[in-house]
Every structure is written in C-alpha cells, then in structure tokens.
C-alpha positions as CSV (number, residue, x, y, z in Angstrom):
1,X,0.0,0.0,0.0
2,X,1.2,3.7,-0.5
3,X,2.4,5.4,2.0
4,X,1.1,9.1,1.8
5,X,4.0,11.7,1.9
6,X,3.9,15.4,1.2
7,X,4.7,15.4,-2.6
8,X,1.8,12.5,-3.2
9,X,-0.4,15.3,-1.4
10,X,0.8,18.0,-3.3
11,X,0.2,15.7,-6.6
12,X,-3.6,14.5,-5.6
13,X,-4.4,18.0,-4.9
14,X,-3.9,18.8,-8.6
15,X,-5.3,15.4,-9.8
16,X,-9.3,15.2,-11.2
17,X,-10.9,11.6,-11.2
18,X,-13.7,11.4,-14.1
19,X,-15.9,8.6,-12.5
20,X,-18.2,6.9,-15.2
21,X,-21.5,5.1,-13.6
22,X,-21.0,7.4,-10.6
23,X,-24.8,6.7,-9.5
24,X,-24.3,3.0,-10.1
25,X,-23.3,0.9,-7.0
26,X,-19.9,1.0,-7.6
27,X,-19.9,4.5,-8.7
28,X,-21.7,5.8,-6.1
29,X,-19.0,4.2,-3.5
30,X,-15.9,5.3,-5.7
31,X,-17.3,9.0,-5.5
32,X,-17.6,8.5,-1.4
33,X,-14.4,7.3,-1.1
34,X,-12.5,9.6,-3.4
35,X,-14.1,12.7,-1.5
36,X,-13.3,11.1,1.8
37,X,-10.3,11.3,1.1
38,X,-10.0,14.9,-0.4
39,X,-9.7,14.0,-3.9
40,X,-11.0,16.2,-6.7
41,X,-14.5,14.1,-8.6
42,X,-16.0,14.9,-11.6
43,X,-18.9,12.9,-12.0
44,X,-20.1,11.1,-15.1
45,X,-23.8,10.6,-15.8
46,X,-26.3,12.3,-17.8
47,X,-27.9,14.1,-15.2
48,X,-24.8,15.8,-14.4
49,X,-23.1,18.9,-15.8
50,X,-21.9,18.8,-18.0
51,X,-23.2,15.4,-18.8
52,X,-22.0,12.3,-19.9
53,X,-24.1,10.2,-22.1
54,X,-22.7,7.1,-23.8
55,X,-24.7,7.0,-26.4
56,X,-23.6,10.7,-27.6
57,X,-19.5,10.9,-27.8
58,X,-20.1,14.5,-28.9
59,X,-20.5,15.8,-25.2
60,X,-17.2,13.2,-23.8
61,X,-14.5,15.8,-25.0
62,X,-16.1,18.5,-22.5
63,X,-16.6,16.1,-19.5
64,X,-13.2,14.5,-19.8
65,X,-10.9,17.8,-20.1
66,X,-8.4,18.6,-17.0
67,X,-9.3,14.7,-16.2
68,X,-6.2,13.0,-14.7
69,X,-8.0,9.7,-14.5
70,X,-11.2,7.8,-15.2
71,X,-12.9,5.1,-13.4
72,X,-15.2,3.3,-16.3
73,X,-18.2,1.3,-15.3
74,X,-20.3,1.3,-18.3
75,X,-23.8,0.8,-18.8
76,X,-25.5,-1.5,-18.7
77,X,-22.8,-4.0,-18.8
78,X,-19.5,-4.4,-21.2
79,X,-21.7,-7.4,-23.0
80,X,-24.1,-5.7,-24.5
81,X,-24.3,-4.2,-27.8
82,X,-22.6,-1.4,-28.4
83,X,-19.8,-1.5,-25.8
84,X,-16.7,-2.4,-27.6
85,X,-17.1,1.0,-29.6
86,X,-18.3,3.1,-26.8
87,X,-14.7,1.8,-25.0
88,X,-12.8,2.2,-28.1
89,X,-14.2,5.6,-28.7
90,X,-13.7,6.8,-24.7
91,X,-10.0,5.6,-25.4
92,X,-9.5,8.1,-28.1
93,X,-10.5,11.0,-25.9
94,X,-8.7,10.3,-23.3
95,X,-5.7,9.9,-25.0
96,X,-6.4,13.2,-26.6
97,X,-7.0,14.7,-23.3
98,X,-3.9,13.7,-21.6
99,X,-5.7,11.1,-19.6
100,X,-3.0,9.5,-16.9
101,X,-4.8,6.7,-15.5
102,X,-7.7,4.3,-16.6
103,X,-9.3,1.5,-13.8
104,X,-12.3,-0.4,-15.8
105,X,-15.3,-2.2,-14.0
106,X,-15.7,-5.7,-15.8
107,X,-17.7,-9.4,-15.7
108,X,-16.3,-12.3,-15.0
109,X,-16.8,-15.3,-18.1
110,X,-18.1,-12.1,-20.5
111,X,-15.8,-12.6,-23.8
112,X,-17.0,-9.3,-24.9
113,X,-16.1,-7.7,-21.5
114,X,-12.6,-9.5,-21.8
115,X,-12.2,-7.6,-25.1
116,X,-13.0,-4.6,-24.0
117,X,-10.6,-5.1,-20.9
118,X,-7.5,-5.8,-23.8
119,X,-8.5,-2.0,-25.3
120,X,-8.3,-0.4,-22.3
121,X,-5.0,-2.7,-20.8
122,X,-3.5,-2.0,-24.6
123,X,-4.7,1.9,-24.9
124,X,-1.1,3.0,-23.7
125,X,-2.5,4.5,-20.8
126,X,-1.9,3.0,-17.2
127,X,-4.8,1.1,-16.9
128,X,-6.3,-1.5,-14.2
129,X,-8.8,-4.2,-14.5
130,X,-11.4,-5.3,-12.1
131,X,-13.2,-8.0,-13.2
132,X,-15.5,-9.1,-10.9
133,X,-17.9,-12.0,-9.5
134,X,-21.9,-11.2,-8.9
135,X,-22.5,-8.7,-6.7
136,X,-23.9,-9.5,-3.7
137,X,-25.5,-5.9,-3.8
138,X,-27.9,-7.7,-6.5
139,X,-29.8,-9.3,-3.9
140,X,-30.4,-5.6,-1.8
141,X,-30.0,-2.9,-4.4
142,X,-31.3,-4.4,-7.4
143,X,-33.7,-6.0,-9.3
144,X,-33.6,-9.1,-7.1
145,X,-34.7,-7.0,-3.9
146,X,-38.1,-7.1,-4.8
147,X,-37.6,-11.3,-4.7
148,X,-35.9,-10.6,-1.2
149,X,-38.8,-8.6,0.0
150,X,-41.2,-11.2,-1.4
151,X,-39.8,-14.4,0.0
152,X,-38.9,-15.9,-2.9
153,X,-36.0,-15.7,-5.1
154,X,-37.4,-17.1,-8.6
155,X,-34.7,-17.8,-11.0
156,X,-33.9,-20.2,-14.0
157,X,-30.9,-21.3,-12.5
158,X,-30.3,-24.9,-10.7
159,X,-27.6,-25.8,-8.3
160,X,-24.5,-23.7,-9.9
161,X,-22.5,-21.8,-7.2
162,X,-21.4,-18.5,-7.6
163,X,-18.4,-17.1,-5.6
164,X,-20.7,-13.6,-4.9
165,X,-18.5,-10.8,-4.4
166,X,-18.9,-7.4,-2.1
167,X,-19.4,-4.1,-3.8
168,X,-17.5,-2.4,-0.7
169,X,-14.6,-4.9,-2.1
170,X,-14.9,-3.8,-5.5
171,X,-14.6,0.3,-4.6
172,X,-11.5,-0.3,-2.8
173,X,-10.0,-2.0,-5.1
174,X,-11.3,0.5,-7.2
175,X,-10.1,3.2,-4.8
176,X,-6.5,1.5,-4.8
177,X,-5.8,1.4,-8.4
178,X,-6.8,5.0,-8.9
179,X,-4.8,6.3,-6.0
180,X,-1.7,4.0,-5.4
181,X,1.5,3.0,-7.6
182,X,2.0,-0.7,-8.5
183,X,-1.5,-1.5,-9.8
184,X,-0.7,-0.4,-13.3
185,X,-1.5,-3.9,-15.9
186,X,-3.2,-5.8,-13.2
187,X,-5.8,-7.4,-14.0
188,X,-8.0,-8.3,-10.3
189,X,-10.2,-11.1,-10.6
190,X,-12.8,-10.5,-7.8
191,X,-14.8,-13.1,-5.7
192,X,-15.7,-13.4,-2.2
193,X,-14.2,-16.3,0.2
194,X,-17.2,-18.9,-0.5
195,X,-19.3,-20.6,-3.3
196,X,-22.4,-20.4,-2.8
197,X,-25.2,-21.6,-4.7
198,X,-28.4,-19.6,-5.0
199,X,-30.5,-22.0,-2.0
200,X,-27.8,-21.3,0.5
201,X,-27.8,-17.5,-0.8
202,X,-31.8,-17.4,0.2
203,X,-30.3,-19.3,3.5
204,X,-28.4,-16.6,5.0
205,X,-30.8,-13.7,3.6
206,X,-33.6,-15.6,5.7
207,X,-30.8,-15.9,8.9
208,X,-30.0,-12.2,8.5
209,X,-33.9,-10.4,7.8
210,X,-35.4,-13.2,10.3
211,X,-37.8,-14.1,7.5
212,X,-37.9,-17.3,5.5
213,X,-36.7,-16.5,1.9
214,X,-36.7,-19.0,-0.4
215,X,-34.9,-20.2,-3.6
216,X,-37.3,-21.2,-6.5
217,X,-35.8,-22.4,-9.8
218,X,-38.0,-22.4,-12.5
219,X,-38.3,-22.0,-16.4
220,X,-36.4,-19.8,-18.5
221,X,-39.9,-18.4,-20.4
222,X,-41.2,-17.6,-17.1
223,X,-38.6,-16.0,-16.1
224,X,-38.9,-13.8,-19.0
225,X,-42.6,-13.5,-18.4
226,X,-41.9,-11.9,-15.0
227,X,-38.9,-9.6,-16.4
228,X,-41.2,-8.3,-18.9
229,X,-44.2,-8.1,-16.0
230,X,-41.4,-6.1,-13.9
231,X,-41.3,-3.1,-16.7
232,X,-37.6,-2.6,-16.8
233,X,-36.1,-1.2,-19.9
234,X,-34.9,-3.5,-22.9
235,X,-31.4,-3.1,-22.6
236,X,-31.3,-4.2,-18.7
237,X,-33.9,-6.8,-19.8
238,X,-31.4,-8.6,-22.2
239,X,-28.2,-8.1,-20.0
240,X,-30.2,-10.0,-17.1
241,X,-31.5,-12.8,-19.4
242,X,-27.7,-13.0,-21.0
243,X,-26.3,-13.3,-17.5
244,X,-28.7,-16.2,-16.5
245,X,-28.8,-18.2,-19.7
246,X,-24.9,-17.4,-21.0
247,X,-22.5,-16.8,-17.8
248,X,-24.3,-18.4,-15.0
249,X,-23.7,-22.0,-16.0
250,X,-20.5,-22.7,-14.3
251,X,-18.2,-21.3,-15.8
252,X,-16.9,-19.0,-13.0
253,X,-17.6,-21.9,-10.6
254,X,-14.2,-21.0,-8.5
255,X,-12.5,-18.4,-6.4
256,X,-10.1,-15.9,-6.7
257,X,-7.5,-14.3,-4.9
258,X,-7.7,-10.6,-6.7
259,X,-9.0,-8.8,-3.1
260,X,-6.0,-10.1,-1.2
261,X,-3.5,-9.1,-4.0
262,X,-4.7,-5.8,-4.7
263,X,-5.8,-4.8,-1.0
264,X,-4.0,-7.8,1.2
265,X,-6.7,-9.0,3.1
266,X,-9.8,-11.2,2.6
267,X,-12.8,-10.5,1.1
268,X,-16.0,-9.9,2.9
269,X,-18.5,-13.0,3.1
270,X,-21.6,-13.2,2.1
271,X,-23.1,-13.3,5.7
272,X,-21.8,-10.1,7.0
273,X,-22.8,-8.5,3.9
274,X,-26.3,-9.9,4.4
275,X,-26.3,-8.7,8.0
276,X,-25.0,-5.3,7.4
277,X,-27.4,-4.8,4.4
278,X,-30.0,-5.8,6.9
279,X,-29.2,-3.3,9.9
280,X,-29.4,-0.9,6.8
281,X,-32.5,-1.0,6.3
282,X,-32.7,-2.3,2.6
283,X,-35.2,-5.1,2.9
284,X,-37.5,-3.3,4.9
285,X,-40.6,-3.1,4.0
C-alpha cells in the first residue's frame, strides 16, 4: 500500500478523477471514497453537468478535459451491444485529453467484456482491470430486492454456485488502483471467500432479515414473463436474461485471490454482507 507523503499530497491536490457510472453501485461508493479522502470528482452521468451520455460521444471531450484519470463502469454491462465501440471511442478522448490513468469495471466469463478489458489494458494509458464475481449488492440494491422482499428468489438457475462478491470490495480496489503505484497492468479477478449456490444465498438472507426466503428455480420463459411483467427497460432486460442463460452455467464456478492481491486482506462474506445490508435497512418493508 502507498504510504502518503507530502509530494503525493501535493500531486492529488492537482489530480481530477472522471468517474463513469457514478450513480451506479460501484460508482456511487468510488465518489464516497474519493471525496473522503479529499480528492478532486467529476462525475459522469447524464444528469450531471456537464453530462455524460454514452450513447452521444459528442458531449465526452467536454466532460473529460483537466481529467487525470477515469474510473469506467459502463452501462448496462460491457456485453451488451454497443460496448466495444463506446470503450474504443472513450480511449480516443482520453488519449487526446492527456488522460494519466484508466481503472475499468468488468464481468467475470463475458468474452465481450474480456475484449473490452485488452482496449483499455493495450490503450497506452496505465490502466487496471477489475473483473469481478456477482454482486452480492444484487440481492439488496437491485432488481432481485423485490424477490428478497417477497420471500422468494425465482430464477432459472439450478444448483450452480457463484463465488458472490462485495461491492465495498470492489470500490476499494477501485479506490487502490486509482490512487496508489503498483497496480498499473493488473488485472484483479474479484470473488468473495465462498461458493455459494443460489439456496444457501436465500439461506443466509432468511438468517440475516429473520424471514424465510426461499430459492425457487423455475423455467427460463417464465422468467422472461416476469422480467417483462417487472417493466424494466430492454437493454437491462437482455443483459439480465444473457447473465442467466450465458454466464451463470459454471463457468466461474471457483475463487479468486484478486482482493488479497490488490488490497492484502480477505474479502467480505456473504453473511456479514447480508447482516449489514439488513441493519441498513434495505429489505425493509
């Protein structure tokens, strides 16, 4: 870890991070962490000004000037369409803007993600990679609350384990590439410490909220029929139904060891992240 002197002061006082997703769950915890501790944020989103829109490179020029470095988290996800040239095009600007530093928010078993990781890692710009596990955030601040909430966590999944992964993990990792030497190149595969199949997920959410919650596997139309039911937008639609039909069949069936190499400690588990989110409040009713 860095050890803070008075030049690296000196330097982070004149240093801007862009972050990209900032009111995404990692985004939102990158900003809090970069402002804790007193580091200049620009934040990137469409509601912001000036705004950042991925779909309309025209405005990126403008957002990304006097930018040192970028943390990228793209939306919805570096497998859908689209992606590849939205990365390749950000590249461009931020070479042509002096950019220093480049930390990219990826998926685990996504070969289009893994593509876009190569641009960035091959851009000639410092770059990290955090390629990471599902969040466990999924089950509190996403679409799969509402399942949480309900008691049961419907999915057309079977028995496959997934090494679920902390989103507090992910920002300082996030935190560490952007603000300490020796991260440059790295590539940080992120799990959590266990593998845990979606039953014994439901399992310790029922331990942690006191209520029983349980897992429910069923077909992949009527998974589709609820998605649709739910209202979400198309794009988020199709990522979800990729992520359950495409990477959630084993593939990333193993663990990891990115935390302890870019931070040098464990992970958090899955059951302190269920408690915590449950003294917070977020499957209250």
């Amino acid at each position: 870890m860095q050890t803070t002197t008075p030049n690296n002061i000196t330097s982070a006082l004149n240093e801007t991070t862009l972050v990209l997703g900032a009111n995404g769950k990692t985004g939102q915890r990158v900003v809090r962490q970069l402002k804790e501790l007193g580091r200049s944020v620009r934040i990137g989103s469409r509601s912001a000004s000036p705004a950042f829109d991925w779909h309309d490179p025209s405005g990126w020029g403008q957002v990304i000037e006097g930018v040192t470095s970028i943390y990228i988290a793209y939306h919805p996800d570096l497998a859908s369409p689209g992606a590849t040239e939205a990365i390749e095009k950000l590249i461009e600007v931020a070479r042509n803007h002096k950019v220093r530093k480049l930390v990219l928010l990826s998926g685990r078993g996504e070969e289009e993600a893994q593509h876009c990781e190569q641009l960035v890692l091959n851009s000639g710009i410092p770059s990290t990679v955090v390629r990471c596990a599902w969040f466990n955030q999924n089950f509190s601040e996403n679409f799969m609350r509402d399942m949480v909430l309900g008691g049961t966590i419907a999915l057309p999944v079977n028995g496959v384990r997934e090494p679920f992964v902390d989103v507090d993990d992910i920002a300082d990792v996030a935190i560490a590439a952007l603000t300490e030497d020796g991260h440059d190149g790295q590539i940080y595969e992120l799990t959590g410490p266990e593998l845990l199949n979606f039953d014994q997920a439901a399992t310790e959410l029922s331990k942690a909220t006191g209520r029983e919650i349980r897992f429910q596997p069923i077909s992949h139309a009527d998974f589709m029929t609820g998605m649709s039911a739910a209202d979400l937008p198309d794009e988020l639609t199709q990522l979800i139904d990729y992520l359950f039909t495409e990477v959630l069949d084993g593939r990333n069936e193993y663990l990891t060891d990115g935390v302890q190499r870019a931070l040098g400690r464990p992970p958090r588990n899955f059951a302190d992240y269920a408690s915590k989110a449950a003294a917070e409040g977020y499957w209250n009713h």
